[in-house]
C-alpha positions as CSV (number, residue, x, y, z in Angstrom):
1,X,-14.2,9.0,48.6
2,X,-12.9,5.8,47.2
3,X,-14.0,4.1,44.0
4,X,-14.0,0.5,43.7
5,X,-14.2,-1.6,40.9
6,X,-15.6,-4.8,41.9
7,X,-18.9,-3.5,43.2
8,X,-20.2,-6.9,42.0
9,X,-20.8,-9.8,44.7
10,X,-18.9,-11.8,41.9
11,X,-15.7,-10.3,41.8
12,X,-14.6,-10.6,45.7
13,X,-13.1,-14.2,46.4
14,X,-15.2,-17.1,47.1
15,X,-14.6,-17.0,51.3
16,X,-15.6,-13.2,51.0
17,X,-19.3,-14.0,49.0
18,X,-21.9,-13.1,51.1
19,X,-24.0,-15.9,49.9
20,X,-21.2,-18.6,50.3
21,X,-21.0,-17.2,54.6
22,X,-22.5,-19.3,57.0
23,X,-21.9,-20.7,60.2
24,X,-21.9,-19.3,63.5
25,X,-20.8,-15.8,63.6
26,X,-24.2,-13.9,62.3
27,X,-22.9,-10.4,62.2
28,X,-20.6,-7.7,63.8
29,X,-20.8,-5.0,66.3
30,X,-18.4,-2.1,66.0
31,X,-17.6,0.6,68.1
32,X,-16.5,3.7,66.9
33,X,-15.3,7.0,69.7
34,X,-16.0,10.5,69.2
35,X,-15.6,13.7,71.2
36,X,-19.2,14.4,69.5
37,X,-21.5,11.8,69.9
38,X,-24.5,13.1,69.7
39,X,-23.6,14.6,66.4
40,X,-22.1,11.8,64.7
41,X,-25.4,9.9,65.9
42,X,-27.4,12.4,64.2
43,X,-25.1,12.3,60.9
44,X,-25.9,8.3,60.6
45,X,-29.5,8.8,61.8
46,X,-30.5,11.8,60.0
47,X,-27.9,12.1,56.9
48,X,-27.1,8.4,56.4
49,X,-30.5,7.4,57.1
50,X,-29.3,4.3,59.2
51,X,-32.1,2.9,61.2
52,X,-31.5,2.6,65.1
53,X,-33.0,1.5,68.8
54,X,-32.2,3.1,71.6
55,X,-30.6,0.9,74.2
56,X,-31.2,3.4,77.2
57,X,-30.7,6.9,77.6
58,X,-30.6,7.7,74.0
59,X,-27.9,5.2,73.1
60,X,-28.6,4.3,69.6
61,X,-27.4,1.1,67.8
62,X,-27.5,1.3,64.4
63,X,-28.4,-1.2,62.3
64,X,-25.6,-1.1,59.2
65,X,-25.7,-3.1,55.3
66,X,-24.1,-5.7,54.9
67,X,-20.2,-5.2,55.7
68,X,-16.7,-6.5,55.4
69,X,-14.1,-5.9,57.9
70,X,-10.1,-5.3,56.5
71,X,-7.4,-6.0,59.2
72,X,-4.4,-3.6,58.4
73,X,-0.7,-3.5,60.1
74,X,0.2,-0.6,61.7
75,X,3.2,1.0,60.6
76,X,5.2,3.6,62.6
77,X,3.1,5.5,65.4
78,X,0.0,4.8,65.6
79,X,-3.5,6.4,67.5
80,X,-4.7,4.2,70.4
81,X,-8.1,4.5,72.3
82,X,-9.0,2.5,75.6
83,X,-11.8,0.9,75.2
84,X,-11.8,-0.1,78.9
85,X,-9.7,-3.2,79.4
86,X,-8.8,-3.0,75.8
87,X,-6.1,-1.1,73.7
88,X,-8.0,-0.1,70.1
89,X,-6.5,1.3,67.3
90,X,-7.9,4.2,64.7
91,X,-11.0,3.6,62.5
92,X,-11.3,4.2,59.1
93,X,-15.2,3.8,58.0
94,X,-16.2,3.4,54.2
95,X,-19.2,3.1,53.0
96,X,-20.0,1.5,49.8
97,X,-22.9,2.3,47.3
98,X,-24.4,1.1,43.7
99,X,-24.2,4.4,42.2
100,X,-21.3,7.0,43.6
101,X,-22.0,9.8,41.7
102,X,-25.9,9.8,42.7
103,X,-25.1,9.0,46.3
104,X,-22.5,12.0,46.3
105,X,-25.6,14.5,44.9
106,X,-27.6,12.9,48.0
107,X,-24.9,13.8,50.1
108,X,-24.7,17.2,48.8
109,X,-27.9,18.0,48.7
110,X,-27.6,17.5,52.6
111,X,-25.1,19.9,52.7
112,X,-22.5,17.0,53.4
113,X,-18.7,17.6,51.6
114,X,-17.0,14.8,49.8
115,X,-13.6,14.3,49.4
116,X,-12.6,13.9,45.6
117,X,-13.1,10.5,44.1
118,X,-10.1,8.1,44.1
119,X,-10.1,5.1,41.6
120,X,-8.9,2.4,43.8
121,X,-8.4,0.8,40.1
């Protein structure tokens, strides 16, 4: 897990503010691929406590906090998964939190293992 600093609306740039965004663009969808759907479902249903609707035959949307999205360069080989006309690249997935350490017991409590905190300074 990843420790951030600027937890704090305040401290990302003023484009980044949530209550600065407006326009057209309303929100994101994002896809992620697993060999194990049905258990990653279950892990952001059951363990995150994400809220969902099924769109048909048990395909679950979930409903996410708010969110910022990071585009990264890819250096030197790199994982691709067709997404059918499209070429997409590896996901890394964060989730951010008020209180780390109390989210981490959550966690735990759910018998979920965390990776040792890095301060990202």
């Amino acid at each position: 897990m990843r420790e951030s600093a600027g937890n704090n609306n305040d401290d990302y740039p003023t484009f980044c503010r949530t209550d600065r965004l407006a326009g057209m663009i309303t929100g994101a969808h994002i896809l992620f691929y697993s060999k194990n759907a049905e258990a990653d479902r279950a892990f952001f249903r059951d363990v995150l406590g994400f809220k969902s609707v099924d769109a048909g035959e048990g395909w679950l949307i979930f409903a996410l906090p708010p969110a910022e999205a990071g585009i990264h360069p890819v250096e030197g080989e790199s994982r691709q998964q067709s997404g059918g006309a499209h070429s997409l690249m590896g996901t890394e997935f964060y989730l951010m939190c008020d209180d780390l350490k109390a989210e981490i017991k959550k966690l735990q409590a759910k018998k979920i293992s965390c990776s040792p905190v890095e301060n990202a300074g």
